[in-house]
N, C-alpha and C positions, 0 to 999 in steps of 0.2 A: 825411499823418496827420490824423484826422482831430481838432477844435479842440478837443475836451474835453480827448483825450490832451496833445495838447502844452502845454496852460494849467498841468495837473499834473506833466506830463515834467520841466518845467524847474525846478520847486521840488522834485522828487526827486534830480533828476539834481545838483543842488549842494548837495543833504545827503548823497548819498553818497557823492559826492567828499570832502566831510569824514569822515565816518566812518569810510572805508575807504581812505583813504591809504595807510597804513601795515601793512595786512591782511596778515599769513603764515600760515603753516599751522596750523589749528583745534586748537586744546588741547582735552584731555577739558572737561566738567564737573565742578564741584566736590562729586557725588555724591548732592546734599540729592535728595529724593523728587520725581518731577518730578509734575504732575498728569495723566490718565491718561485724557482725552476719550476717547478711541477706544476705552479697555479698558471704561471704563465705559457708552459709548453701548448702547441696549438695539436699534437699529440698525445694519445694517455700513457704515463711513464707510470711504473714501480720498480720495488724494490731498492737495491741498495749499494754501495753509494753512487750518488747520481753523480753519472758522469753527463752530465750537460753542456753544453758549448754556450758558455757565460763568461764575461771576465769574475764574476764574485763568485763561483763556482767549485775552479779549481783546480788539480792537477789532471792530464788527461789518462788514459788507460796507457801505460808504458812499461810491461815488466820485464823481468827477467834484466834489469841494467840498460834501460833502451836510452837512447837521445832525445827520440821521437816519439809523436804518440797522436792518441785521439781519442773523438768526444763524439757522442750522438747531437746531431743538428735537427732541434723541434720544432724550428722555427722560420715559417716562406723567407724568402731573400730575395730581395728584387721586386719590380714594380711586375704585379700579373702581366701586363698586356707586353712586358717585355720579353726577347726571347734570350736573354741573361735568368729570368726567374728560375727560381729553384721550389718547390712547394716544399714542404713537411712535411708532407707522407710521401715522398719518394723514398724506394725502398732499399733500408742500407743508408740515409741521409748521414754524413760523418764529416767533420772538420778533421784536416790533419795538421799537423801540431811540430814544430822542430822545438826542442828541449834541452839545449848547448849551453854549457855556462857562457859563452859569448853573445848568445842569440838565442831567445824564449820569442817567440809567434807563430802566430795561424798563420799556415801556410796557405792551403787550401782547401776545396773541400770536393765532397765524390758523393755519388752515388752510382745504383743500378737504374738500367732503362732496358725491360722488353718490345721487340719487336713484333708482332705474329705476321703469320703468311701474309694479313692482308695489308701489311706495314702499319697498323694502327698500335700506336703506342701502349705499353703494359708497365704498370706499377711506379710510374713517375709522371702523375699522382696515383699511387692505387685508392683503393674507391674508402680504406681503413689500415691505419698501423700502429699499430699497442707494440712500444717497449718495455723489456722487463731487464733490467739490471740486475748485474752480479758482482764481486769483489775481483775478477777479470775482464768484466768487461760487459756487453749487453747482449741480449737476444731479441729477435722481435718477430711480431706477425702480419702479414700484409695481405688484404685480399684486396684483386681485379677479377671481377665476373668469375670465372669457373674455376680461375687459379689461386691457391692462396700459396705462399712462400712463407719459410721460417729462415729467419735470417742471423748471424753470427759476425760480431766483431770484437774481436781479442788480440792480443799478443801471442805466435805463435812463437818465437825466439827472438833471442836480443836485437831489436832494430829491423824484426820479419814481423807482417801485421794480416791477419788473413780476415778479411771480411768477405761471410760467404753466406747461398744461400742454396735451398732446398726448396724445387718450386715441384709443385704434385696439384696435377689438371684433375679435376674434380667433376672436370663434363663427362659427355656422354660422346665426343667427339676427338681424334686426335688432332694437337696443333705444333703447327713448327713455329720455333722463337729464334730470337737472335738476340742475344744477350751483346749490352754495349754496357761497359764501365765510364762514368762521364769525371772528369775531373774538372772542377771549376775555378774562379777564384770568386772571394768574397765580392758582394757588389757593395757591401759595408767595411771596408778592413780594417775601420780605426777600433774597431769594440776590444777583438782580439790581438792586439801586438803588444808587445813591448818598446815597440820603435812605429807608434802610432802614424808620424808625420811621415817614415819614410815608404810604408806600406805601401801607396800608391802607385809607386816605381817596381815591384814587384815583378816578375816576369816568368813564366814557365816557359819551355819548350819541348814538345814531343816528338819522337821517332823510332823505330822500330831498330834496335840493337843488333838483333839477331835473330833467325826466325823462331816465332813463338816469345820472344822473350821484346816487352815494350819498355822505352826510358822515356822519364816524366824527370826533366831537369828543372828546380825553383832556385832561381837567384831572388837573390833581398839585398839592397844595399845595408851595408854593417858600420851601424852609428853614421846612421844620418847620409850614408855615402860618403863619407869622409874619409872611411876608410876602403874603398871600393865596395866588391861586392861577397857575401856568405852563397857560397853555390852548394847546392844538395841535390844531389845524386840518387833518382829512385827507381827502382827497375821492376817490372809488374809483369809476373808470370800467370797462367789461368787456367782452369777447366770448364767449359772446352776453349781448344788452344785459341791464346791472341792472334787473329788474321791482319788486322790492322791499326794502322792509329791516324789519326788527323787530328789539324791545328784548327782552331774556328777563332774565328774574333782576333781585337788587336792585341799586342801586347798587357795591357793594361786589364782589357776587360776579355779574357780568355776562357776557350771552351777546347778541352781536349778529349778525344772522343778513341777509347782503348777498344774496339768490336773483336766480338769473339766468335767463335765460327758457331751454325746455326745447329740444331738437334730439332725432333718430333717427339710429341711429351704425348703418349695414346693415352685414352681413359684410364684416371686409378695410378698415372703412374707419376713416378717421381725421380728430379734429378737433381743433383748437388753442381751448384756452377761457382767456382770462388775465383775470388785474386791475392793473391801472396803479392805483398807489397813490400819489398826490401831496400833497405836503405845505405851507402857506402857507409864502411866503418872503417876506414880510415889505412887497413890493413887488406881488404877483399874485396872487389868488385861488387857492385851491389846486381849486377848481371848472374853473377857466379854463386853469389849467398842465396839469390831466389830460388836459379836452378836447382840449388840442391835442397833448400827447404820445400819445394815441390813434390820431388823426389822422397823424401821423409814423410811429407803429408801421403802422397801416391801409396807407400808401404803400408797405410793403417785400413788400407778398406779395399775391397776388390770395384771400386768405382766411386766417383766425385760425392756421391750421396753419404755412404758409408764410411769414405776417408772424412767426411765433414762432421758425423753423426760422434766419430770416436775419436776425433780431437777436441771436441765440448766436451766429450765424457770423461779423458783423461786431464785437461785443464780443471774441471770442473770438482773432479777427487785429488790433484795438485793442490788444489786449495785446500781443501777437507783434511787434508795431511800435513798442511802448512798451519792450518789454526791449531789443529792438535797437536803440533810440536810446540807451539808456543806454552810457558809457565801461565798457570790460572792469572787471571787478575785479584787481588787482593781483597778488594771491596765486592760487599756483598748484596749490594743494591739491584733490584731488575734490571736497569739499565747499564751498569755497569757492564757485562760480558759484551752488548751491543759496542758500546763505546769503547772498548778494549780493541772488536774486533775492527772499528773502524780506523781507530788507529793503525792498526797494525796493516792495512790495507794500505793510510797513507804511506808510510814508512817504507812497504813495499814497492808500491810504486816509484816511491823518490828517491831506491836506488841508482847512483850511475855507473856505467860500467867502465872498467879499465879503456881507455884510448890515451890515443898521443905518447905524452909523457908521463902520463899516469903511472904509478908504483903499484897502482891495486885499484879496488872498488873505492866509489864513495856514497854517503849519503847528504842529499842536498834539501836546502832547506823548504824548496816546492818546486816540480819541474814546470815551467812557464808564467811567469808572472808573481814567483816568488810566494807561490801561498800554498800551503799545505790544507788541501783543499777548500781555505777559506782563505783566512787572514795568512800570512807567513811571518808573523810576529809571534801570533799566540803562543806556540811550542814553548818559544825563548822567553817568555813572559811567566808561563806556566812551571819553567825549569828554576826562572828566579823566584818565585812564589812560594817553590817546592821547600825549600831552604826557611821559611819562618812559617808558609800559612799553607797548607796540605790541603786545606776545603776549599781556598780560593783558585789553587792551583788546579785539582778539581773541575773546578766551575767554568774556568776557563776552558778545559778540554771537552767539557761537556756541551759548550755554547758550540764551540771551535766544530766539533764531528755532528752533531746534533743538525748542523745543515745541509749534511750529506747523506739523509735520508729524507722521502715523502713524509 
């Protein structure tokens, strides 16, 4: 197995032993309105568990002990006729997420935008994009006229986030593109923070570190600005390589635009274009953590498409090897193993990793807004339950995970 899973395995695998001791068969719900990601995304989502960009939602995709993390974005932002809008099916649409015990908020959010020769915009909006969810993260599909792209957003290592895609021209004609990565910020940012009031003040700045290698710096003021400002440190490496970056708009309502140099896609063929988004940890430059998780990704395929192809593949059997180390769940109800494994997916997620003056790992009780994918109470509701009434305790984790699928 490979060392990330097992660091986490083992602080999952003896929180579910607790929680699910005593697990029998799934009582309904207690009827309240549940919230309604899927009914309301203006995108078609599946699979499991939804990692949506909601405050009642939940925790975002962060493994392997991350700070940070994130969430697929279903939903336009901004008024159409502005040029702040974001539509939902831009492709790759993703909120990103800071996950600090001092500091839970949407930071901002990103997507992909094609060029082609005749500068006419691709895939932001493409013309359709079906998400399908996994227990790391999401994959999606996007067509514009001849191009369709498969798209990838996961946790490549602790506080490294790779959202990538594989775009294969399906004409009968060769086109040259120019991939830009856009980083935005909310033009709504009270839904997502923890520090609602202070969001507004919010600020990025971008510049070019080094060549190929781009910094995307978000300061937040911490408690209200009272106490100055939480500065996050994020450095964005890519294939093909980052050429430039530019600042658009004011502070406030900001557009930073990461270009990456252009390629020719002939008929039938196909290319892998990602960005390794890194973030400082406190101990390594987040310059130097990209460059080399680059470098890692680079090692797994002899070009962008197939280093992309066999890091889903091995993420993908990481998981496969994670659930099967875990002990069965006890109860022997249909739904039971579903609800076992969604637990065990929070759990995972809501490791934190050794920093600062940390002695070790911890586990927290939801990264961002306190909910372990729903409520952040339930768990500890569920544990005191567990102690006189096993079905209520039960019922509670069942409501609790039950919203983290379609």
């Amino acid at each position: 197995m490979n060392p990330r899973v097992a660091i986490v395995g083992g602080v999952v695998a003896a929180l579910l032993g607790t929680l699910f001791t005593p697990v029998r068969g799934l009582a309904q719900g207690s009827g309240h309105p549940r919230p309604d990601p899927v009914g309301l995304s203006q995108v078609p989502v599946s699979g499991w568990p939804v990692y949506v960009e909601d405050l009642t939602i939940g925790s975002p995709v962060s493994d392997y002990g991350s700070h940070f993390g994130i969430k697929a974005s279903t939903l336009d932002d901004g008024a159409p006729e502005s040029d702040l809008f974001a539509d939902a099916r831009s492709l790759l649409y993703h909120a990103t997420y800071a996950a600090n015990t001092d500091d839970g908020r949407q930071m901002d959010e990103g997507f992909f935008r094609f060029f082609d020769g005749n500068g006419a915009s691709r895939f932001a909006p493409a013309e359709s994009r079906e998400i399908h969810f996994h227990p790391w993260g999401w994959e999606e599909t996007a067509v514009d006229g001849d191009l369709t792209a498969e798209g990838y957003a996961m946790t490549f290592e602790e506080d490294v986030f790779l959202v990538a895609t594989i775009v294969t021209n399906d004409g009968d004609e060769s086109v040259t593109l120019t991939p830009r990565f856009n980083v935005r910020n909310e033009t709504d940012p009270e839904t997502e923070s923890s520090f609602p009031a202070s969001q507004r003040d919010d600020f990025a700045v971008a510049e070019m570190i080094e060549p190929g290698v781009a910094g995307v710096t978000y300061a937040a003021p911490f408690v209200f600005g009272l106490f100055g400002f939480n500065v996050f440190e994020r450095a964005i490496v890519a294939d093909p390589e980052v050429h430039d970056v530019a600042n658009i708009g004011s502070l406030r309502y900001y557009r930073k635009r990461v270009n990456l140099a252009p390629f020719t896609l002939g008929p039938g063929e196909r290319r892998g274009v990602y960005v390794l988004v890194a973030f400082d940890d406190y101990a390594t430059p987040a310059a130097d953590r990209a460059v080399a998780a680059q470098e890692a990704l680079a090692a797994m395929g002899a070009d962008a498409a197939e280093a992309i192809d066999a890091a889903v593949a091995e993420t993908d059997a990481e998981w496969d090897d994670f659930f099967a180390s875990l002990p069965p769940p006890h109860g022997d109800e249909p739904n039971d193993a579903r609800i076992y494994d969604l637990a065990a997916t929070a759990l995972r997620m809501n490791v934190y990793g050794q920093r600062g003056l940390m002695p070790g790992r911890a586990s927290v009780p939801g990264k961002v807004h306190f909910n372990l994918f729903f409520v952040w109470d339930l768990p500890l509701q569920a544990l005191g339950h567990n102690e006189w009434d096993p079905t209520l305790a039960t019922e509670e984790l069942g409501v609790q995970y039950g919203f983290c699928s379609p």
